[in-house]
C-alpha positions as CSV (number, residue, x, y, z in Angstrom):
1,X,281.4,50.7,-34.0
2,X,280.1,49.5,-30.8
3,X,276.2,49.6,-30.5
4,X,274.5,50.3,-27.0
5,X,270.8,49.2,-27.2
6,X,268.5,51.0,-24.8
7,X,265.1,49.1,-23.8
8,X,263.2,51.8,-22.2
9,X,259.7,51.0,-20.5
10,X,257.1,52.8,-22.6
11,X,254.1,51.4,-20.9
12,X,251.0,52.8,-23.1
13,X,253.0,54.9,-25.0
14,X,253.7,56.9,-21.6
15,X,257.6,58.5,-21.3
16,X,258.5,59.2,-17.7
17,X,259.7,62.9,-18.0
18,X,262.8,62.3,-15.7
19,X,263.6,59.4,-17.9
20,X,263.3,61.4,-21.1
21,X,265.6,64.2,-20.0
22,X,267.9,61.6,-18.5
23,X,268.1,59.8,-21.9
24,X,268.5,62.7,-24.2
25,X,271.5,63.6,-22.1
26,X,272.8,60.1,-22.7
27,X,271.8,60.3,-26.3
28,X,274.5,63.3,-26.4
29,X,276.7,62.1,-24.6
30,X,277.1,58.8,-26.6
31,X,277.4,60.6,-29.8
32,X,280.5,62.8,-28.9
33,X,282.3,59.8,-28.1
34,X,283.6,57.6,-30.4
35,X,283.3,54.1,-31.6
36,X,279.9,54.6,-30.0
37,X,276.2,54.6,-31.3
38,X,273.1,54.4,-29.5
39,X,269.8,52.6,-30.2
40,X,266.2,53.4,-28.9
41,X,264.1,51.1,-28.6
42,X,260.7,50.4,-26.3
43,X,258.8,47.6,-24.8
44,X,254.9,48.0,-24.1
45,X,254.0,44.9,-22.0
46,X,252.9,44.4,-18.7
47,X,255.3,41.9,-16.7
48,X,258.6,43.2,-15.8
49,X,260.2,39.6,-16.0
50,X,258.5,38.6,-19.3
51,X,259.7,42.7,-20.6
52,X,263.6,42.1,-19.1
53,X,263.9,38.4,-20.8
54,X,262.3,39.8,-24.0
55,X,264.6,42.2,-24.0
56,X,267.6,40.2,-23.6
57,X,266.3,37.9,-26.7
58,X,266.1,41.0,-29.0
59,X,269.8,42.3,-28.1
60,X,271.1,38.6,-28.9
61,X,268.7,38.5,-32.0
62,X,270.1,42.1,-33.3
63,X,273.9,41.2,-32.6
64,X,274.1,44.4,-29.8
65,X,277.0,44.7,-28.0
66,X,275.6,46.4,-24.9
67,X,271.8,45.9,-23.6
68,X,271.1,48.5,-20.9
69,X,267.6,48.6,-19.4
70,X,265.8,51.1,-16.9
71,X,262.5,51.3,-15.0
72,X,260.2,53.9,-15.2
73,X,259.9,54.9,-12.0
74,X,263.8,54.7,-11.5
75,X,266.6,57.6,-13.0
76,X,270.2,58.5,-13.1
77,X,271.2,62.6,-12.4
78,X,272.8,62.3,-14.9
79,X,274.2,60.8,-17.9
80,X,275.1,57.0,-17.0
81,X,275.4,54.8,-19.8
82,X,278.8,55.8,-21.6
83,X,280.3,55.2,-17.9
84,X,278.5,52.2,-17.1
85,X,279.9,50.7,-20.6
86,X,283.0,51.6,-20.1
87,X,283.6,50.0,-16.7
88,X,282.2,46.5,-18.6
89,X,285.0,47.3,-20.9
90,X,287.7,47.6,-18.6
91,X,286.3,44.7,-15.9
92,X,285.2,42.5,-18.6
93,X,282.2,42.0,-16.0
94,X,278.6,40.9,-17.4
95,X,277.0,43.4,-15.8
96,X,276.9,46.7,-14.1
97,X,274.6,47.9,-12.2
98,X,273.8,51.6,-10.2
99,X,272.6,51.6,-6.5
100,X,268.9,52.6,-5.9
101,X,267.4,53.3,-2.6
102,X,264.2,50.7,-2.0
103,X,262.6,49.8,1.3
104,X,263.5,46.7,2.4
105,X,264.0,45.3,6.3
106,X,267.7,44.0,5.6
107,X,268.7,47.0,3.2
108,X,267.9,50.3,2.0
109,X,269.7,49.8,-1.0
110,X,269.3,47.7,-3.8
111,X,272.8,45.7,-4.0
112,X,274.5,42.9,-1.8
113,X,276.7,44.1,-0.5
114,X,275.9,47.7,0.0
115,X,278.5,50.6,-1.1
116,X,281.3,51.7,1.3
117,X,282.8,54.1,-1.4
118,X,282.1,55.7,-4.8
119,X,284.3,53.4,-6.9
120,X,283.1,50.6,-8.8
121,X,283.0,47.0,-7.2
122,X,282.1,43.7,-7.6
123,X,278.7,42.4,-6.0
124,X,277.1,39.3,-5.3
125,X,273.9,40.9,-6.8
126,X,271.4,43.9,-7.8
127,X,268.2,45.5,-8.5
128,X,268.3,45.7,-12.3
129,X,266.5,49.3,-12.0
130,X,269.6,50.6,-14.0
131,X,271.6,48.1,-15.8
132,X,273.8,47.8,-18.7
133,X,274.7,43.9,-20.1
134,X,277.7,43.2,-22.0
135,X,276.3,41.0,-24.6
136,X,279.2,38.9,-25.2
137,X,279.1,37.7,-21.7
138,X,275.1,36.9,-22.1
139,X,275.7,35.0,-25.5
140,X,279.0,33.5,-23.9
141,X,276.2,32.0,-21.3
142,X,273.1,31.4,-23.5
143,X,275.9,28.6,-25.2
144,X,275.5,26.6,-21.9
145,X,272.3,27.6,-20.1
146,X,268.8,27.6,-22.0
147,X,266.7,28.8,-18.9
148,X,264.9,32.0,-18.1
149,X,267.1,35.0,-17.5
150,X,264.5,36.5,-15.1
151,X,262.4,34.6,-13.0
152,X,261.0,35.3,-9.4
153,X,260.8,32.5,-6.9
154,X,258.7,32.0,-3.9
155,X,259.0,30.4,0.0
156,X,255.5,28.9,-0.9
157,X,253.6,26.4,-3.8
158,X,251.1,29.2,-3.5
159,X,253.3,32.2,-4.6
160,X,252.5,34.6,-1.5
161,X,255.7,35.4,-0.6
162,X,258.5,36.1,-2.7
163,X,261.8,34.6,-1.7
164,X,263.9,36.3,-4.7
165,X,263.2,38.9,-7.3
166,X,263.9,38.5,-11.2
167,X,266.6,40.7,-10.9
168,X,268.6,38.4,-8.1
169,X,267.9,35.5,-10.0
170,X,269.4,36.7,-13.3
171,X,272.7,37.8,-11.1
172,X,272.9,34.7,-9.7
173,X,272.2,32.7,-12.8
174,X,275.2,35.6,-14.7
175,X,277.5,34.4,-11.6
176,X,276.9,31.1,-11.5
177,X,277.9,31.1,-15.3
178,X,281.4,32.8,-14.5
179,X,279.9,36.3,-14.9
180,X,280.9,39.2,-12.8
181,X,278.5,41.4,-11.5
182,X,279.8,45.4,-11.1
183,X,278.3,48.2,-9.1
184,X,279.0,51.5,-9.9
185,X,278.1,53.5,-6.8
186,X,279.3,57.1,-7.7
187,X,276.4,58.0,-9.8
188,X,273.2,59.9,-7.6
189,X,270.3,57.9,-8.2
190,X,266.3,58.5,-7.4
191,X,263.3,56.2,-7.3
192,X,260.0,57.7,-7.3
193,X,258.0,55.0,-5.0
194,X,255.3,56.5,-2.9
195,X,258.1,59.2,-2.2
196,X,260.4,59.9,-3.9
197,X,263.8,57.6,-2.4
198,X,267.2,59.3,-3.4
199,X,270.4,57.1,-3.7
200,X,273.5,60.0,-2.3
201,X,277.1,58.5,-3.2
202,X,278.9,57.5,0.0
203,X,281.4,60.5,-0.9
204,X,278.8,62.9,-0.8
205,X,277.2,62.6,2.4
206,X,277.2,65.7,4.9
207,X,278.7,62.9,7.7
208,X,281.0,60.7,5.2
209,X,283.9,61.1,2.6
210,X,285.9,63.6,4.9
């Protein structure tokens, strides 16, 4: 039996409702499939860094197999998880990760590089918005390399201006490691910032996948 751990951001005992339906439809999806169970858990600390490498500690501590890990303002349409395990299985990657749409002057999505298509591909690197870990690849690592798994880094001694996000760091730490780093970019995706920014697979747009 192969466990899945999910970390879900409860800040103040607050549940995102998106993130609630979104998860019970995971829930059932994970317990029609076999081999499979899923485990809840939640993380009420401000500090997404310090919540992201606590969480990594606790899935090494508890012997989990996958960690996957979601923000709260960030949600699948759908069921993701099963999927997103599955191709970690079959690429024997450390991590997969699902395009989100941010705003950014280089990108308006969250990976490097950005989709083409709808099938899974390696990357250089992510937002971790929606992310599932293979943990064997993270305890693999953690043999060699005793540093922070997240850690944002800055142009300047005085921490003004961010040069990389947590999230990169950890990819390029994973890669660095001999990690591989998926993206699954068939899965419709939506981030509620000041509006809400919705992530369309390239198959599904009215002027591509003809």
């Amino acid at each position: 039996m192969r466990t899945i751990g999910f970390l879900g951001p409860w800040y103040h005992h607050h549940v995102a409702p998106p993130l609630l339906f979104q998860l019970l439809a995971d829930a059932e999806q994970i317990q029609s499939a076999p081999g499979y169970r899923l485990v809840v858990a939640t993380l009420d600390i401000t500090g997404i860094d310090l919540a992201r490498n606590k969480a990594i500690e606790w899935a090494l501590a508890e012997h989990l197999d996958y960690l996957v890990m979601q923000d709260a303002d960030t949600f699948a349409l759908g069921p993701w998880i099963l999927g997103a395990v599955r191709v970690l299985e079959a690429e024997q990657a450390a991590i997969a990760i699902l395009p989100v749409m941010i705003e950014r002057e280089n990108s308006p999505v969250n990976v490097t590089p950005a989709p083409t298509g709808d099938e899974p591909y390696e990357a250089e690197s992510g937002g971790t918005g929606l992310i599932a870990i293979r943990m064997a690849e993270i305890a693999r690592i953690a043999a060699e390399y005793d540093g922070p798994w997240f850690e944002r880094t800055y142009h300047d001694a005085r921490h003004a201006h961010v040069k990389d996000t947590g999230d990169i760091w950890f990819c390029h730490r994973v890669r660095e490691h001999g990690g591989r780093v998926m993206v699954l970019p068939g899965i419709e995706t939506a981030h509620d910032a000041l509006v809400q920014q919705r992530y369309i697979p390239p198959s599904r747009r009215p002027d591509e996948g003809r």
